[in-house]
C-alpha positions in Angstrom: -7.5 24.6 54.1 -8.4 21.6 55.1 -6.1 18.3 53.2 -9.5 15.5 53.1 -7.1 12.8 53.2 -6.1 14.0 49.3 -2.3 14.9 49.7 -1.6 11.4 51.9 -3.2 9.4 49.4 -1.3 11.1 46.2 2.0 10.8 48.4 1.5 7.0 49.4 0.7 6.5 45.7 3.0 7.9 43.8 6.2 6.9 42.8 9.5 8.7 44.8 12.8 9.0 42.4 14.3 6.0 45.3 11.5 3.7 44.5 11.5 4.5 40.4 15.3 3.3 40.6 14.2 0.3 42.9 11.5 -0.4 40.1 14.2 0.3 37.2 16.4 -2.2 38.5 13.5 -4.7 39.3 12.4 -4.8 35.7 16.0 -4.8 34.2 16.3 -8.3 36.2 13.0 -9.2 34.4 10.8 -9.7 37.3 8.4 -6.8 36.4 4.7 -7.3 38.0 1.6 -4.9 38.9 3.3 -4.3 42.2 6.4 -2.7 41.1 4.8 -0.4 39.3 3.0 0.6 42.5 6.3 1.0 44.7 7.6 -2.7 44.3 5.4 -3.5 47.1 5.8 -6.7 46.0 8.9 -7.3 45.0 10.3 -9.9 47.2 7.1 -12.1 46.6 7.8 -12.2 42.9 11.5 -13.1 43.1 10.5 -15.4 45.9 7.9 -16.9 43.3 8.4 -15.8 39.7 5.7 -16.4 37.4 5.8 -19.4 35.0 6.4 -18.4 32.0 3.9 -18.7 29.5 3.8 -21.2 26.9 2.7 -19.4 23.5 4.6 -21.8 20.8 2.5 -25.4 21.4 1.8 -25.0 17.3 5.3 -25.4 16.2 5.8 -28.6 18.2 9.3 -30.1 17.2 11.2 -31.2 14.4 11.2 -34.9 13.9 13.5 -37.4 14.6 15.4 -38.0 11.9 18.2 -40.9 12.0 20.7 -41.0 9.3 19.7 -44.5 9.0 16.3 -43.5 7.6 17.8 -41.6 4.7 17.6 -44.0 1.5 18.9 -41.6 -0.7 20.9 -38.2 -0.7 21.0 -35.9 -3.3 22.8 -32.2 -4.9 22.0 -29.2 -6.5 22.8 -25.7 -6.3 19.3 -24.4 -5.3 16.8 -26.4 -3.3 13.1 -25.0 -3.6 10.3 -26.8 -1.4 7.0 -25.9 -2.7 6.0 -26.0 -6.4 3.5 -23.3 -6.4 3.5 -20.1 -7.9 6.2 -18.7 -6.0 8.5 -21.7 -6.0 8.2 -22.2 -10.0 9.3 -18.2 -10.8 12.1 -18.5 -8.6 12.8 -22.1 -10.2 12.9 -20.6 -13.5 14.9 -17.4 -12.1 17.9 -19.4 -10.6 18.0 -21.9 -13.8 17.9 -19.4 -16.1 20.8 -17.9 -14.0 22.9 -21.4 -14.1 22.1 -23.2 -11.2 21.2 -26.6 -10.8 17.7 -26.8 -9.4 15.8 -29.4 -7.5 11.7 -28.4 -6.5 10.3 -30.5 -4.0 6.5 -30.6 -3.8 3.8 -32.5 -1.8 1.3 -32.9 -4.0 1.2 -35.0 -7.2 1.9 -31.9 -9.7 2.9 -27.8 -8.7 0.0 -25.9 -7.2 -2.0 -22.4 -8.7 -4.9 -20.8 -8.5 -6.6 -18.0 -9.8 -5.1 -15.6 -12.1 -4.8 -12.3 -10.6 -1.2 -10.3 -10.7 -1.2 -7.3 -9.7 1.6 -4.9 -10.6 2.8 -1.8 -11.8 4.3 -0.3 -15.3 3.8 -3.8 -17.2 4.1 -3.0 -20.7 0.6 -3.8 -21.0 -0.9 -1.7 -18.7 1.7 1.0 -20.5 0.3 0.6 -23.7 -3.4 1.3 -22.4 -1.7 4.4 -20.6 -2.3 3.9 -17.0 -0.2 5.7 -14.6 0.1 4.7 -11.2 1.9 7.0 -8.2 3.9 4.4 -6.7 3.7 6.6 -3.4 0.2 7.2 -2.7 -0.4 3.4 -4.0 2.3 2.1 -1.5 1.0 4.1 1.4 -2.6 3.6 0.8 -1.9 0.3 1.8 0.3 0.6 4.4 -2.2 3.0 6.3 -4.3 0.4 6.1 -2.3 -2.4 7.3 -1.5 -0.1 10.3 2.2 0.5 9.1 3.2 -3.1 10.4 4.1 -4.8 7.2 7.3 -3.6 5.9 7.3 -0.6 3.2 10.5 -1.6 1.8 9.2 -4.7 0.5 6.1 -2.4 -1.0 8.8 -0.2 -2.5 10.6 -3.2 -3.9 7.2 -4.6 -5.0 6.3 -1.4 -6.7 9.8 -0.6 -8.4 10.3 -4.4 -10.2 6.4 -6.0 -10.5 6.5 -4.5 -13.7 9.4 -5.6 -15.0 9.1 -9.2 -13.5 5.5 -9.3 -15.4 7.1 -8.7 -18.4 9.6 -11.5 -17.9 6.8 -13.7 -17.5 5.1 -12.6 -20.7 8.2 -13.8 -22.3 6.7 -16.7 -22.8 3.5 -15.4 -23.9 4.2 -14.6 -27.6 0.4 -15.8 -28.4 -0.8 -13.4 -25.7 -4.7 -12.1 -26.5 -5.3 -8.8 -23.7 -8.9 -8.5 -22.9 -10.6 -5.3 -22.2 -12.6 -5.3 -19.2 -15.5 -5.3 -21.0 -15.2 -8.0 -23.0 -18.0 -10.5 -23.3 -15.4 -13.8 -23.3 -12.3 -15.0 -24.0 -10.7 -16.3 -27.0 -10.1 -19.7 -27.4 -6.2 -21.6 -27.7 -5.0 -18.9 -27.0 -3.5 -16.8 -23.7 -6.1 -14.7 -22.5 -5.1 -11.8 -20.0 -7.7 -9.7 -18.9 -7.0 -5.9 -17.9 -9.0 -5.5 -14.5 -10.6 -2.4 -12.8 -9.7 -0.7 -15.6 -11.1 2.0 -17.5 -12.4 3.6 -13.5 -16.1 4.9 -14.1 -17.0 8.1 -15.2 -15.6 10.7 -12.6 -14.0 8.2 -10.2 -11.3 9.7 -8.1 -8.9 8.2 -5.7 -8.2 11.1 -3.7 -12.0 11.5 -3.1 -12.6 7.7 -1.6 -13.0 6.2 1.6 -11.6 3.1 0.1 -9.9 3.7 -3.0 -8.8 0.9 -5.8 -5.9 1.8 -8.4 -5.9 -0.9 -11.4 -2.4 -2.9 -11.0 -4.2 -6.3 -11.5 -4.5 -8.3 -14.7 -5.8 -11.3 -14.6 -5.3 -14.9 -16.8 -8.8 -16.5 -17.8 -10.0 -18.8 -17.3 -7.0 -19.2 -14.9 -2.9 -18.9 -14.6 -2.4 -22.8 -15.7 -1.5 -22.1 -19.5 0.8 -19.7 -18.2 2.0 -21.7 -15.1 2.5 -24.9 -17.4 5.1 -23.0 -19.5 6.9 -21.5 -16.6 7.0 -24.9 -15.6 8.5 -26.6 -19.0 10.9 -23.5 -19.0 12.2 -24.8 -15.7 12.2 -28.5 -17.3 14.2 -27.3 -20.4 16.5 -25.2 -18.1 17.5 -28.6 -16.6 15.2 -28.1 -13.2 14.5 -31.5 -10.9 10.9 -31.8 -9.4 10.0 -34.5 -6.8 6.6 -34.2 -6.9 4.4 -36.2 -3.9 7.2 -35.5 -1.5 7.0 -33.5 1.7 10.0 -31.5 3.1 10.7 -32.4 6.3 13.3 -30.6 8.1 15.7 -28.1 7.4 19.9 -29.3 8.0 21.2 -27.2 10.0 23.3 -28.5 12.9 22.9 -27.4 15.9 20.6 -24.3 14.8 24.9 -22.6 13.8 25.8 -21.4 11.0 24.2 -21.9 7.9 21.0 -24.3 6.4 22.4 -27.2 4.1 20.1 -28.8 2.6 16.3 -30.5 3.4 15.0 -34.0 4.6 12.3 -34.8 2.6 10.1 -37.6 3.1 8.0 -39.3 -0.3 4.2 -40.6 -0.3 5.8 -43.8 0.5 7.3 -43.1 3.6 10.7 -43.0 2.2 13.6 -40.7 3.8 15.8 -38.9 1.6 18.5 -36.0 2.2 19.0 -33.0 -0.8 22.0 -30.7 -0.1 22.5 -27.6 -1.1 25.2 -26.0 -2.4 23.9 -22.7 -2.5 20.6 -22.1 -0.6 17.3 -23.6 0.5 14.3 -21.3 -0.5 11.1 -22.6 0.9 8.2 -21.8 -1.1 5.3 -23.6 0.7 2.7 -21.9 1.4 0.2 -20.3 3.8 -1.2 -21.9 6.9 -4.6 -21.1 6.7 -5.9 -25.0 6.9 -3.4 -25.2 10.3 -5.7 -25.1 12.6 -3.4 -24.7 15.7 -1.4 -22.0 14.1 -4.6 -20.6 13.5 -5.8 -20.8 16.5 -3.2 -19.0 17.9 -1.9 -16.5 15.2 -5.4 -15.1 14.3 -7.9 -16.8 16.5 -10.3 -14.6 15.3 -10.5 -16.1 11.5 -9.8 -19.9 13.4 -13.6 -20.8 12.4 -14.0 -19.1 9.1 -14.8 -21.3 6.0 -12.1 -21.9 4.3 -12.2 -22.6 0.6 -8.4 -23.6 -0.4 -8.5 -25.9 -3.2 -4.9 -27.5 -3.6 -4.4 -30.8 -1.8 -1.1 -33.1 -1.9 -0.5 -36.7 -2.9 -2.8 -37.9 -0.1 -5.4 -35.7 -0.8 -4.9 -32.9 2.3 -4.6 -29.3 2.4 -1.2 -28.3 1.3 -1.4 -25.3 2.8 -0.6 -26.3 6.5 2.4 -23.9 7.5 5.3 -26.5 6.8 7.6 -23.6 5.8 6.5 -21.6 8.6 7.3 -24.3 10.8 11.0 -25.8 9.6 12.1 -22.2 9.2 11.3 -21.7 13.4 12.4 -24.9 13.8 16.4 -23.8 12.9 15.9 -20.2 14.7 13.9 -18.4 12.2 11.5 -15.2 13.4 7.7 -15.7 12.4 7.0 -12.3 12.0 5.5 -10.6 14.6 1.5 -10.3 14.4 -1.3 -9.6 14.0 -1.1 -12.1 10.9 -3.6 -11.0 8.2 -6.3 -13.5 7.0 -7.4 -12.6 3.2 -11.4 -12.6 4.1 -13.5 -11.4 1.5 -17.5 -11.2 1.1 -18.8 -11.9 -2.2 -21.3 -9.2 -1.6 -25.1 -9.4 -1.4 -27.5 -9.3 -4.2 -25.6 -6.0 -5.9 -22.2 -6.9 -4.8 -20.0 -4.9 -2.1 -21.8 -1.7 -4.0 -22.4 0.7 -1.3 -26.3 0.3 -0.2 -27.9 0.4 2.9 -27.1 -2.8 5.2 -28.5 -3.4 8.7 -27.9 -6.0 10.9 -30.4 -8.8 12.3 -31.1 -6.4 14.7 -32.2 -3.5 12.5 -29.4 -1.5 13.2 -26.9 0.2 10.2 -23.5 -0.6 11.3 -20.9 0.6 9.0 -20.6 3.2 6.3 -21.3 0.4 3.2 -18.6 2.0 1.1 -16.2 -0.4 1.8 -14.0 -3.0 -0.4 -15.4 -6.9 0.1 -12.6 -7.6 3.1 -13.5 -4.5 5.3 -17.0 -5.1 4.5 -16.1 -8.9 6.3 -14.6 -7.4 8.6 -17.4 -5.5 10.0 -19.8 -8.5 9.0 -18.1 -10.7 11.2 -18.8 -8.8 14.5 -22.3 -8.6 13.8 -24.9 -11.4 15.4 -25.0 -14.5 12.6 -22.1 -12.8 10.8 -24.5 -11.5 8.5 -26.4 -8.4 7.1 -29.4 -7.3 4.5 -28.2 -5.4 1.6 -31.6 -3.1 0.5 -32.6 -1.5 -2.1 -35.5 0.3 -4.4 -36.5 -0.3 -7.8 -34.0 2.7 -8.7 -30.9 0.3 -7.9 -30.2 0.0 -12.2 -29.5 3.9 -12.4 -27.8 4.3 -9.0 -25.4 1.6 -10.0 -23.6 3.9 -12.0 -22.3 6.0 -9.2 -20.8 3.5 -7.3 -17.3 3.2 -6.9 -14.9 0.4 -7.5 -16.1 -2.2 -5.0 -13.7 -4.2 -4.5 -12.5 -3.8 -8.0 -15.5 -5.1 -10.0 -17.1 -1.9 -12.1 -20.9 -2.7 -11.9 -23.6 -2.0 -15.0 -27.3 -2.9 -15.4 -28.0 -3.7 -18.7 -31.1 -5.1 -21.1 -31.2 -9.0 -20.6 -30.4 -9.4 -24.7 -27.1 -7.3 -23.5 -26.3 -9.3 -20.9 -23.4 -11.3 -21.7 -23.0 -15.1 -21.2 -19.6 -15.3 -20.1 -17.9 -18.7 -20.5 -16.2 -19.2 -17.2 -18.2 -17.3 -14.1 -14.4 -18.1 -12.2 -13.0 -15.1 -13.9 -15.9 -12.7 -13.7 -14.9 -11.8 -9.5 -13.3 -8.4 -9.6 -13.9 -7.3 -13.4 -16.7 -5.7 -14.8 -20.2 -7.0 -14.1 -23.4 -7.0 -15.5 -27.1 -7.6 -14.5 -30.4 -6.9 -15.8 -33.8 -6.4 -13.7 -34.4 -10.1 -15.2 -30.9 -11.8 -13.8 -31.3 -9.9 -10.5 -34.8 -11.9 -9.8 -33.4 -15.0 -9.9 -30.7 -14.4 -6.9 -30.8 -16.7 -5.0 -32.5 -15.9 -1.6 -33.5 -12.4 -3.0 -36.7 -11.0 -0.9 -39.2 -8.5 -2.9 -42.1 -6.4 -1.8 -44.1 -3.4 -2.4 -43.8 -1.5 1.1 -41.2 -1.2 3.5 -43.0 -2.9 6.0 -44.2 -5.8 3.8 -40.3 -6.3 3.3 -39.2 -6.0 6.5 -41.6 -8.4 8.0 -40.1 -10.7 5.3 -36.9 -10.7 6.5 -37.5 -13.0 9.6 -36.4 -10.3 12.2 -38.4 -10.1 15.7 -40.7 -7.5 16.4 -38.3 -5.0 18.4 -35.8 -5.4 15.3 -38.2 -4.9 13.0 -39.6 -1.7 14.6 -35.5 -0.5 15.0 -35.5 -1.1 11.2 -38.5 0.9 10.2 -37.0 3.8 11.9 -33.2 3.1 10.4 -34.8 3.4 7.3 -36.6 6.8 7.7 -33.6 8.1 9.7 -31.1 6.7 6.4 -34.0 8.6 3.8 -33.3 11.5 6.1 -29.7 11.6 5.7 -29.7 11.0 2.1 -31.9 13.9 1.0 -30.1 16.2 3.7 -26.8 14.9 1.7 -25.0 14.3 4.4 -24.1 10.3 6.3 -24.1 12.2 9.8 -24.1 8.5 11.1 -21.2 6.4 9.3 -19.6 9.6 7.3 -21.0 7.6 3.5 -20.1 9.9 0.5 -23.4 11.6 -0.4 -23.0 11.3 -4.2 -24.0 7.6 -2.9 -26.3 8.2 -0.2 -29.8 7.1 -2.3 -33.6 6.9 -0.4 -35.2 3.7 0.0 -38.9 4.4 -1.7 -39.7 3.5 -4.9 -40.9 0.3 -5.0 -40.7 -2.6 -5.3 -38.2 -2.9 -2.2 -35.2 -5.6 -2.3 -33.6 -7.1 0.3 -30.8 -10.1 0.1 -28.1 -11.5 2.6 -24.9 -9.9 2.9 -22.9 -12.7 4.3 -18.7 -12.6 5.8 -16.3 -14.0 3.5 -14.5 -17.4 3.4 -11.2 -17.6 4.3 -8.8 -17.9 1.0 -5.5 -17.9 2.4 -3.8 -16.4 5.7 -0.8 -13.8 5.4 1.8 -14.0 7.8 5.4 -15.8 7.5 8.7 -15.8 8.5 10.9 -12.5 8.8 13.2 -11.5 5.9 15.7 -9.1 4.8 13.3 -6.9 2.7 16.7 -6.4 -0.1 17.2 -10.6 -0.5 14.2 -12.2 0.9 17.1 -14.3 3.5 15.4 -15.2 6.2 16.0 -13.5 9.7 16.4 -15.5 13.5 14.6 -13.7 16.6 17.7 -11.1 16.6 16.9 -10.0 12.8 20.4 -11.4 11.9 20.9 -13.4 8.4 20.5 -17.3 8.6 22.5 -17.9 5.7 21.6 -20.6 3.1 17.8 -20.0 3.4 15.4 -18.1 1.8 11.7 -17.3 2.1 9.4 -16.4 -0.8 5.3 -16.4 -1.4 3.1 -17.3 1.8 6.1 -18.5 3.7 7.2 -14.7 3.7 6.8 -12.2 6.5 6.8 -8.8 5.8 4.2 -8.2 3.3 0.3 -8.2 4.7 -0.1 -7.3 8.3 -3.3 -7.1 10.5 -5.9 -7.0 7.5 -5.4 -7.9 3.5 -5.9 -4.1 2.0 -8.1 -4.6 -1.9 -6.4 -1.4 -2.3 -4.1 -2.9 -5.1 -5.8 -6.3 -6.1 -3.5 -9.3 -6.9 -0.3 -8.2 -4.9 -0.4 -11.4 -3.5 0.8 -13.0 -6.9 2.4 -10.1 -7.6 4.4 -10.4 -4.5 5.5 -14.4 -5.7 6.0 -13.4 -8.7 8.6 -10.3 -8.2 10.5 -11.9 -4.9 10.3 -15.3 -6.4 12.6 -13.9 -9.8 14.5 -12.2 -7.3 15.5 -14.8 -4.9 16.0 -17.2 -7.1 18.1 -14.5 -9.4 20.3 -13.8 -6.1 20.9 -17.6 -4.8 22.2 -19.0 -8.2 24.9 -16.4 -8.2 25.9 -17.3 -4.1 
């Protein structure tokens, strides 16, 4: 039989066992290229000319220049936090409730929250309404969808000791007034906490979703100050220090050996001053989500997203600008290895994150719809405009009710004289909602007809979209009275036909950025953070935004408020550990 040429080209091609140990060595040396792997035909060339090596750190920069001559003032304590936030004042209160001296250094002009969203498991509350959690299937719900990057023993942690640590918290709650998710306000002078996602609907079953939510998160309304400003006088009564309008500067640690002593700090003034500690450093400050560099280069694709953080320091910036992030790599600490994991989140289109039909600008259905609000941004941002159209019929009130948990909110469609008035619209994201066919006409941008066609020519689309939509339309009626998504794979008990009118169409647009995830590597037990060969840099400690290890790749909504959660239960324990170093 004749060869074609088929055997000599397989034999010049592949790799002999001489030339896979020439290759082996090659790459041990650390000159591997594209023609190694093809019989080191180029071997010589690369050692001859090795490649530069590429420069993928130009956000850290370097740590400034600090003369000893600068420093006006030194001071001492046991514990030095940087970063007043909600991380920072839990572990302040942890350590001085533990006996250590305590001094918090923070940038802006007073310490920093937001929100009011914990999420956590076995509280007493949530005990006393009876909700049981599996710690397992919650933990690796998440970590499925994080892609098994972030690091399960700091889930576990999370999962074992939230509850307890919420409890601690309560302590100084003794006025505490819980809210069922249903109710119409909260009552005034007094604590409010708010229990969230919680009763599920009628017949809502984990197991059985495509993105399921469990109910860990309760949630301080209007916000977490009351609560904050106690945690805050606790640490005052307990004897803690804050130097507020002061920015930390650089970590002490000479020579990038042995271990961290203490912080330069700099004041709104310009003024240098030196606080050794005795004990441990925890930094505390923060994400970097308005960094735009560090952006840029840990998740380039969230660089441009709105972003909507509120807190700013003394001279009215962003605080959150990766200072942690930075000083800790600065001394030889690991920023966690990507991809970092931007919280994202849509608000939803006229009816939420519920799972309708949504097409694209180009009248194409792109996504199964029943999706939490950060996947939902997710697929919204790689569509053209980084938008879609949420429709619907005039049967939307009654197919509300068997919708899921979108994103944690529980939605209802009531009689406008039902409807209630809530006080504060801040703490309506996430718990139940209500509308009536009155309140949904007056959304904003909301586009009504009383054919198909009238709608979609409406919308703005051009005449080949418009045509594509027409047809996704019949072919989505098709699938829903067939009962089956053969497209996307959408649960049928939420697959409903578009034709009853009127017809209703709103934008569905991606999310603002609210805060980036991704910090510097810690030991999952301590929260001490690690150098590039995950060994111990004693006398620091990472806690809050600042901390690797907890929300890789994407932000799951599997168990709202972990975030806080998260500052809340390594905060206590950090600051617990570092008073008794």
């Amino acid at each position: 039989m004749k060869d074609n040429g088929m055997n000599e080209t397989k034999t010049k091609n592949q790799l002999n066992r001489r030339n896979f140990l020439k290759c082996t060595a090659a790459v041990a040396a650390g000159v591997m290229s594209a023609g190694l792997i093809t019989g080191c035909s180029k071997k010589a060339d690369v050692l001859k000319n090795p490649p530069e090596p590429i420069k993928l750190d130009g956000w850290l920069g370097q740590a400034p220049e600090i003369a000893d001559s600068q420093i006006k003032q030194t001071m001492e304590a046991d514990v030095v936090i940087v970063g007043a936030g909600v991380a920072g004042l839990h572990a302040a209160r942890a350590a001085s409730e533990a006996g250590a001296s305590v001094i918090v250094v923070e940038k802006a002009k007073i310490y920093q929250v937001r929100s009011g969203q914990y999420g956590v498991i076995d509280s007493k509350v949530q005990k006393s309404f009876g909700i049981k959690i599996d710690k397992n299937t919650v933990i690796l719900e998440n970590m499925k969808q994080m892609g098994y990057r972030a690091d399960q023993r700091m889930w576990k942690y999370w999962a074992d000791h939230s509850g307890e640590a919420f409890d601690w918290l309560l302590e100084l709650a003794p006025d505490l007034a819980v809210l069922p998710e249903d109710a119409l306000s909260y009552v005034d002078n007094k604590l409010n906490l708010l229990m969230m996602h919680f009763p599920a609907p009628a017949g809502y079953n984990q197991a059985e979703e495509n993105s399921p939510t469990w109910p860990t998160v309760m949630s301080f309304v209007p916000n977490q100050n009351m609560i904050m400003e106690r945690v805050y006088q606790k640490c005052l009564d307990q004897g803690c220090k804050f130097l507020f309008s002061t920015k930390g500067e650089k970590l002490i640690r000479p020579d990038n050996q042995g271990r961290v002593q203490g912080v330069i700090c700099q004041d709104v003034k310009g003024t240098y001053g030196k606080i050794l500690a005795r004990k441990a450093v925890i930094l505390a400050t923060g994400d970097y989500g308005n960094n735009k560099e560090m952006m840029t280069y840990f998740v380039p694709w969230a660089a441009d997203c709105m972003n909507v953080f509120p807190n700013r320091d003394a001279k009215g910036k962003p605080t959150n600008t990766g200072d942690g992030h930075k000083m800790g790599a600065w001394i030889g600490g690991k920023i966690e290895d990507g991809p970092h994991a931007p919280m994202v989140h849509t608000l939803g289109g006229p009816l939420g994150v519920d799972a309708f039909f949504l097409t694209n600008i180009e009248g194409k259905r792109f996504v199964n719809e029943d999706l939490g609000g950060q996947q939902l941004s997710c697929a919204l941002y790689r569509q053209p405009e980084n938008f879609g159209w949420q429709i619907f019929d005039d049967k939307w009130p009654e197919q509300l009710e068997q919708m899921g948990v979108s994103h944690g909110a529980v939605n209802h469609c009531v009689a406008a004289d039902k409807n209630p008035k809530l006080k504060d619209a801040q703490w309506s994201l996430g718990r139940t909602a209500y509308t009536s066919r009155e309140d949904l006409l007056k959304t904003e941008g909301l586009v009504i007809a009383d054919s198909i066609t009238e709608l979609i020519g409406k919308l703005g689309l051009d005449a080949k979209a418009q045509e594509t939509l027409l047809q996704s339309i019949k072919r989505y009626n098709q699938l829903c009275y067939k009962g089956v998504d053969e497209d996307f794979g959408k649960t049928s008990k939420r697959l409903f036909p578009i034709e009853t009118a009127p017809f209703y169409a709103g934008q569905m647009r991606a999310g603002a950025l609210l805060v980036n995830m991704g910090g510097l590597t810690c030991d999952p037990e301590t929260g001490n953070v690690l150098d590039k060969k995950y060994k111990r840099i004693e006398g620091l400690y990472a806690i809050g935004n600042v901390s690797g290890g907890r929300f890789l790749g994407d932000y799951p909504v599997v168990t709202a408020g972990t975030s806080h959660g998260f500052a809340l239960t390594y905060g206590r324990l950090v600051g617990s550990l570092v008073a008794k170093l």
